[in-house]
PDB file as gemmi writes it, atoms N, CA and C in Angstrom:
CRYST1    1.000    1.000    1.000  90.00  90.00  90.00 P 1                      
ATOM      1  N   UNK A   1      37.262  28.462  -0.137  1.00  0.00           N  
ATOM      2  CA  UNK A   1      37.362  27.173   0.513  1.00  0.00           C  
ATOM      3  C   UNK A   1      36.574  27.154   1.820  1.00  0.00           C  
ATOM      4  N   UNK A   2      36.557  28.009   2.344  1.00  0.00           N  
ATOM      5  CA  UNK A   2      35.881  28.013   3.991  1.00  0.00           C  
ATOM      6  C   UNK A   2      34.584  28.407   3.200  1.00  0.00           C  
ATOM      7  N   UNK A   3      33.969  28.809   2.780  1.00  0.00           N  
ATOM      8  CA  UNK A   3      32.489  28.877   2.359  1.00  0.00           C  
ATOM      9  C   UNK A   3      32.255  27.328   1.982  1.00  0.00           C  
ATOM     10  N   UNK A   4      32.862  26.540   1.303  1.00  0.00           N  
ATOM     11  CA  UNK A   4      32.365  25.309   1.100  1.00  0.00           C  
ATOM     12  C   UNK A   4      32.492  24.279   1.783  1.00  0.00           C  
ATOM     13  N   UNK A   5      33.534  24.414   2.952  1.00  0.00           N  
ATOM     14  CA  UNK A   5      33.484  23.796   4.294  1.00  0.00           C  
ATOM     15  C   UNK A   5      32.772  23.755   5.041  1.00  0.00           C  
ATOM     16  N   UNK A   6      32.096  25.213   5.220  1.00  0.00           N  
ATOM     17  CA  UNK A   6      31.096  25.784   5.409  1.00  0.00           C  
ATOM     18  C   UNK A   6      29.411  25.253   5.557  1.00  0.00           C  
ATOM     19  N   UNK A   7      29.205  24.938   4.106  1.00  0.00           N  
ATOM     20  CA  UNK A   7      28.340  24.712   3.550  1.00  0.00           C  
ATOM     21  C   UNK A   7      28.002  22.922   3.764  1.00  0.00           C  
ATOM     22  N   UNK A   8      29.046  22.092   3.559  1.00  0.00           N  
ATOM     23  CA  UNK A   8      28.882  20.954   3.524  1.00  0.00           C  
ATOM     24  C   UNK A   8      29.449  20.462   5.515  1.00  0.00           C  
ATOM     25  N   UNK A   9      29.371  21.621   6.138  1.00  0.00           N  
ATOM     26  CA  UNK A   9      28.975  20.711   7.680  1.00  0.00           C  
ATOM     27  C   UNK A   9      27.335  21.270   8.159  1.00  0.00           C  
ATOM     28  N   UNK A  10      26.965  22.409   7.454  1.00  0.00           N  
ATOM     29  CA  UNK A  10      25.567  22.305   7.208  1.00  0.00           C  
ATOM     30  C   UNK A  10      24.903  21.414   7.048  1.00  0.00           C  
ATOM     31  N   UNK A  11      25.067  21.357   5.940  1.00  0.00           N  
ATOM     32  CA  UNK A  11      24.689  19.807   5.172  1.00  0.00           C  
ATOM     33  C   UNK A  11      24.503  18.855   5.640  1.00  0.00           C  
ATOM     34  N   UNK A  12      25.667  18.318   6.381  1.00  0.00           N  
ATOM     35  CA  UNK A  12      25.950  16.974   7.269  1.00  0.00           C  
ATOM     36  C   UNK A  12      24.880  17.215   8.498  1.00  0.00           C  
ATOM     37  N   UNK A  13      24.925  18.749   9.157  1.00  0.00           N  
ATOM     38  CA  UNK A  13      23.938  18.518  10.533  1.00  0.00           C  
ATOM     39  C   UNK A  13      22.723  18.382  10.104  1.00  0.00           C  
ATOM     40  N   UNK A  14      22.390  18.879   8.947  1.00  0.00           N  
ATOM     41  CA  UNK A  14      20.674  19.545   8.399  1.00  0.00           C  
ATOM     42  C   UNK A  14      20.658  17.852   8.177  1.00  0.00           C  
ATOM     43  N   UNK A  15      21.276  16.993   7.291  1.00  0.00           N  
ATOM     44  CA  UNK A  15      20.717  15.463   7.060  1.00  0.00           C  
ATOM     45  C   UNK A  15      20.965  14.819   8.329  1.00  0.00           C  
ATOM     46  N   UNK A  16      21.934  14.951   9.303  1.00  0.00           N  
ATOM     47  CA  UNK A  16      21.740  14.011  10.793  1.00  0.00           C  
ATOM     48  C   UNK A  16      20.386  14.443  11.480  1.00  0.00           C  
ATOM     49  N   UNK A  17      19.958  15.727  11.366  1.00  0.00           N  
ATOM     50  CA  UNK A  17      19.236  16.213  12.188  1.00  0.00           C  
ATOM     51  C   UNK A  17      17.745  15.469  11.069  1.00  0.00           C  
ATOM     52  N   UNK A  18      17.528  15.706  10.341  1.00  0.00           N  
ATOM     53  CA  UNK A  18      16.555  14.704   9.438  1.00  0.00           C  
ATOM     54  C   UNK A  18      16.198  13.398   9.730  1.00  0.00           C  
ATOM     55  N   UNK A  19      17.471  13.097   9.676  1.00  0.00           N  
ATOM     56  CA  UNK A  19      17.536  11.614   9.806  1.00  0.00           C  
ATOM     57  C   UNK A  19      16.865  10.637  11.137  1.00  0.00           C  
ATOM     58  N   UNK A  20      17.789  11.399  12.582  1.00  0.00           N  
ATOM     59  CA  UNK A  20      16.713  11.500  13.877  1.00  0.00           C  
ATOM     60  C   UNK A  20      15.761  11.835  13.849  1.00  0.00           C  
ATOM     61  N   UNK A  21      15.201  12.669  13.561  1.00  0.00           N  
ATOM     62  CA  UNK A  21      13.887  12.774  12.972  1.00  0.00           C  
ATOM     63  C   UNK A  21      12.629  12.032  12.685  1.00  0.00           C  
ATOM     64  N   UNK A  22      13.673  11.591  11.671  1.00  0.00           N  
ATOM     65  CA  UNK A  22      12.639  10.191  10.712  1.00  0.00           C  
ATOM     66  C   UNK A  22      12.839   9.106  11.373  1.00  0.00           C  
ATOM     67  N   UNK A  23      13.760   8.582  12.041  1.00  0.00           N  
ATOM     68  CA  UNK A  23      13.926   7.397  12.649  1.00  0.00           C  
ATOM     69  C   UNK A  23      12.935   7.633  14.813  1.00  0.00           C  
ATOM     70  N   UNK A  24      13.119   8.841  15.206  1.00  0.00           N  
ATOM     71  CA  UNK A  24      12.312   9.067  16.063  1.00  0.00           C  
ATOM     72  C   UNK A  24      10.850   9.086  15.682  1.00  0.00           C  
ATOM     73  N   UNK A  25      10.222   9.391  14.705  1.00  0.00           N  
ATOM     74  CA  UNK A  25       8.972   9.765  14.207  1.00  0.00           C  
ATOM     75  C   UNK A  25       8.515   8.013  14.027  1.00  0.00           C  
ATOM     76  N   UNK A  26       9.442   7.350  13.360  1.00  0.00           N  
ATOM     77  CA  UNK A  26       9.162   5.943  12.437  1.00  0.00           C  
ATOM     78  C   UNK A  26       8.795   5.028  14.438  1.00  0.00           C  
ATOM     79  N   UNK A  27       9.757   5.177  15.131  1.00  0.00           N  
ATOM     80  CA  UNK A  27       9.993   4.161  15.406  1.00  0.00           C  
ATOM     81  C   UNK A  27      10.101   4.309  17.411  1.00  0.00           C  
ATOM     82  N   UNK A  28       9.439   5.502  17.881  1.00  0.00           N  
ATOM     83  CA  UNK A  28       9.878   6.125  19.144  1.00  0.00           C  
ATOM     84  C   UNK A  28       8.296   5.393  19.994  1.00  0.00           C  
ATOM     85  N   UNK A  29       8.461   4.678  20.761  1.00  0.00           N  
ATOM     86  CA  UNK A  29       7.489   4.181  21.701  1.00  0.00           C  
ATOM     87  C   UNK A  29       6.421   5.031  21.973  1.00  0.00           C  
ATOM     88  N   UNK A  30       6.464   6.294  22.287  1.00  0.00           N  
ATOM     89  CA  UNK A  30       5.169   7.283  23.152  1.00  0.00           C  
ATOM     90  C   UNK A  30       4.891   8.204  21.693  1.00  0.00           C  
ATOM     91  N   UNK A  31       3.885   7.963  21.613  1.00  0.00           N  
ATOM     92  CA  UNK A  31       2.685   8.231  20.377  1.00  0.00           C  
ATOM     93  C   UNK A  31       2.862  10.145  20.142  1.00  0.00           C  
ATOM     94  N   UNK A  32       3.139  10.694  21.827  1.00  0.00           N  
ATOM     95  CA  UNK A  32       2.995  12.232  21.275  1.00  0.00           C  
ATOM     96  C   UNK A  32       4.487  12.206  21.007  1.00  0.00           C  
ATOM     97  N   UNK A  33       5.431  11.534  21.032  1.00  0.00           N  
ATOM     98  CA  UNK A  33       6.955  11.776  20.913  1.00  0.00           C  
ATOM     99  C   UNK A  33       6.675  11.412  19.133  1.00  0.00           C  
ATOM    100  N   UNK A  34       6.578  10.757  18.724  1.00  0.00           N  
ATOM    101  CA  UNK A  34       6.295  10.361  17.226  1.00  0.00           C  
ATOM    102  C   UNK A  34       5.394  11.680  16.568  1.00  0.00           C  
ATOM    103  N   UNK A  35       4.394  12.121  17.474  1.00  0.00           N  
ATOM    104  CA  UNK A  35       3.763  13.314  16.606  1.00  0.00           C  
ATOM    105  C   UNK A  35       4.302  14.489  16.708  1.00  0.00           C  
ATOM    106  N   UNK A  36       4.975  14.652  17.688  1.00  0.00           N  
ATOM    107  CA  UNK A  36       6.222  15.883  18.122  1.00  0.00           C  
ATOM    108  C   UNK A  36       7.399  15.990  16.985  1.00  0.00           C  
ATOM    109  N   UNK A  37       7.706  14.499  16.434  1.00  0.00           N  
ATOM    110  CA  UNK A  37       8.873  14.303  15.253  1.00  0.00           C  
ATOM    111  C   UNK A  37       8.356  14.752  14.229  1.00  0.00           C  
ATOM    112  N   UNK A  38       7.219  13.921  13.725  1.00  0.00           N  
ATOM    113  CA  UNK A  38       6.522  14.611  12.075  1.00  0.00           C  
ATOM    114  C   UNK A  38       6.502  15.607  12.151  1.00  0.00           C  
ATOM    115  N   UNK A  39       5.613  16.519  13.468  1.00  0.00           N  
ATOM    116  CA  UNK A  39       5.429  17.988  13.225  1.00  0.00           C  
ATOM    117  C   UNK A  39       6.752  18.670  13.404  1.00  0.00           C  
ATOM    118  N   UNK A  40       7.805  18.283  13.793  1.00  0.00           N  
ATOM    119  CA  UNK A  40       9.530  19.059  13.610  1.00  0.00           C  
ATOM    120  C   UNK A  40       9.861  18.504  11.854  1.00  0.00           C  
ATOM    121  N   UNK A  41       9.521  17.545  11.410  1.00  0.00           N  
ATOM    122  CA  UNK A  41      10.015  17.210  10.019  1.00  0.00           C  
ATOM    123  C   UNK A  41       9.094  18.336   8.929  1.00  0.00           C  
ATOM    124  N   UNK A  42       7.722  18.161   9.022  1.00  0.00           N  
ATOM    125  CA  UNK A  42       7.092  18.670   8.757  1.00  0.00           C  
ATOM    126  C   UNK A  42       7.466  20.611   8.729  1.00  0.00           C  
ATOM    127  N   UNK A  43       8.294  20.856   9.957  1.00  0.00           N  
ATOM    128  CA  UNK A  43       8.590  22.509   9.164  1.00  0.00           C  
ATOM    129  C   UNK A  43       9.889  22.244   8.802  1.00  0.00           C  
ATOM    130  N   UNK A  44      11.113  21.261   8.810  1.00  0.00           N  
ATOM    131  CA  UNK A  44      11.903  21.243   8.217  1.00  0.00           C  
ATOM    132  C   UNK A  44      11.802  20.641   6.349  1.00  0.00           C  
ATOM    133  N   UNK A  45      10.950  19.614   6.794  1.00  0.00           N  
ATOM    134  CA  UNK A  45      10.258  19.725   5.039  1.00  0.00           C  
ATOM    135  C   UNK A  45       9.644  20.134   4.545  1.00  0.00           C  
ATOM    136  N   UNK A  46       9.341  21.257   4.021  1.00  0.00           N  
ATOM    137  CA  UNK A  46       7.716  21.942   3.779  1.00  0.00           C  
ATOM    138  C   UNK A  46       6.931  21.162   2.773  1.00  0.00           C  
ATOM    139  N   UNK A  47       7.366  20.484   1.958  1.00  0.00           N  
ATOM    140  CA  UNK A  47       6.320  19.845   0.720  1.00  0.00           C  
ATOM    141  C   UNK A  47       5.836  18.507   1.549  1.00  0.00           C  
ATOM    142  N   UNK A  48       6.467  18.143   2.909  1.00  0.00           N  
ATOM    143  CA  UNK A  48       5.374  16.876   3.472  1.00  0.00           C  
ATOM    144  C   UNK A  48       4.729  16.920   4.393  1.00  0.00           C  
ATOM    145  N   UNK A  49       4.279  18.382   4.536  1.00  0.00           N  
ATOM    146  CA  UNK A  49       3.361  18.454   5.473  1.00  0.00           C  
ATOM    147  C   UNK A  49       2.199  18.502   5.462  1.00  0.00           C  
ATOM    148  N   UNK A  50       1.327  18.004   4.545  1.00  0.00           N  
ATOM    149  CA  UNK A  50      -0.048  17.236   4.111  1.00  0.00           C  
ATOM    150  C   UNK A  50       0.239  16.147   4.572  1.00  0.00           C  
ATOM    151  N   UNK A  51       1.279  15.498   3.856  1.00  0.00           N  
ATOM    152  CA  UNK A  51       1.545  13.895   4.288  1.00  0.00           C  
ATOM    153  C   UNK A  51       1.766  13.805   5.616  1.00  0.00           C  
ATOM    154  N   UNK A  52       2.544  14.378   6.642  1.00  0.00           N  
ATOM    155  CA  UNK A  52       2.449  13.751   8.108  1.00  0.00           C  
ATOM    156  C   UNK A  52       1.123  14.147   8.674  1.00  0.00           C  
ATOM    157  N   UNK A  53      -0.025  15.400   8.285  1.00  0.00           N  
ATOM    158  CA  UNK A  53      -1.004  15.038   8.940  1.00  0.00           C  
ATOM    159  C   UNK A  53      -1.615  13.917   8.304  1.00  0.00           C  
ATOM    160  N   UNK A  54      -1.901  13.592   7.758  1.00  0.00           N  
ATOM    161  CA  UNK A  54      -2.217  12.659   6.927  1.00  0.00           C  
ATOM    162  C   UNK A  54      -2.040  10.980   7.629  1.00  0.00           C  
ATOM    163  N   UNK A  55      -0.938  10.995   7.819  1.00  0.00           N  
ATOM    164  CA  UNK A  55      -0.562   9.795   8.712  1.00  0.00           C  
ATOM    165  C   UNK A  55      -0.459   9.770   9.886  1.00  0.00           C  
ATOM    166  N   UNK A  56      -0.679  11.010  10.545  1.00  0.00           N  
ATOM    167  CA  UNK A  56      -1.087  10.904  11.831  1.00  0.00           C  
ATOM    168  C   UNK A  56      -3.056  10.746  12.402  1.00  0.00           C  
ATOM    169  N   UNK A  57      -3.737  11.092  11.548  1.00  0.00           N  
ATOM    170  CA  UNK A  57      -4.584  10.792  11.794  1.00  0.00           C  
ATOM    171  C   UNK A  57      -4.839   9.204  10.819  1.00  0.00           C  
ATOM    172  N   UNK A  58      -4.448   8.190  10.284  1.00  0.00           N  
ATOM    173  CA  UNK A  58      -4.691   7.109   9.597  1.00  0.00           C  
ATOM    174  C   UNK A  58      -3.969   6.071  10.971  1.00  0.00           C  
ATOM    175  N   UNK A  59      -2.838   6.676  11.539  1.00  0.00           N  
ATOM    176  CA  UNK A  59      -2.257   5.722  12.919  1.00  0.00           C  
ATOM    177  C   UNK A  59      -3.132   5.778  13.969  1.00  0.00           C  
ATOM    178  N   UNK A  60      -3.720   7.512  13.966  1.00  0.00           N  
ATOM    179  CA  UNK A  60      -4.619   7.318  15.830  1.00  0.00           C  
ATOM    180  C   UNK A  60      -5.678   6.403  15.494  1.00  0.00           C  
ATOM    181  N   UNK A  61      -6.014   6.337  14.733  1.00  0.00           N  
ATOM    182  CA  UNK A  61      -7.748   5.832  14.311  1.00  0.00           C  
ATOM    183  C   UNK A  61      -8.691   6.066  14.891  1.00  0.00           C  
ATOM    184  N   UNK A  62      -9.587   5.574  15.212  1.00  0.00           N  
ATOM    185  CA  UNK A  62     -10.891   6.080  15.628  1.00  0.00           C  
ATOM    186  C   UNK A  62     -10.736   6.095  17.241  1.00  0.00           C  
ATOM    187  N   UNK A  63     -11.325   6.736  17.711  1.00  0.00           N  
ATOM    188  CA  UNK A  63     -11.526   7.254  18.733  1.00  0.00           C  
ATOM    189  C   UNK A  63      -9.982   7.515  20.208  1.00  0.00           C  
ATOM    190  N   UNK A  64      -9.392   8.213  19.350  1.00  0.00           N  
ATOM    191  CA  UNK A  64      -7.623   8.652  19.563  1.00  0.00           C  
ATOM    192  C   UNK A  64      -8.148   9.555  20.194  1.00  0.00           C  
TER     193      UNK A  64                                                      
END                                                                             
């Protein structure tokens, strides 16, 4: 029972901590605070980290 108590307040911090994340990254006023978020999502997600560079250089655009 305590291993799966355990396990699921993991859970709960690992998706709150995601979640700020994505909502700091989506939606945070200062441009390096938004690239500071992807690149923290980015080692907490490993399969989207093509995709946030990806969208970080399609937001700076030209001459960033």
């Amino acid at each position: 029972m305590a291993i799966g108590l355990l396990s699921t307040v993991a859970a709960v911090f690992y998706g709150g901590t995601i979640s700020i994340l994505a909502l700091t990254a989506t939606f945070a006023r200062r441009r390096t605070l938004r690239r500071e978020a992807r690149s923290t999502l980015a080692v907490l997600l490993p399969g989207r980290a093509v995709e946030s560079l990806r969208a970080d250089s399609v937001t700076a655009g030209p001459g960033s």
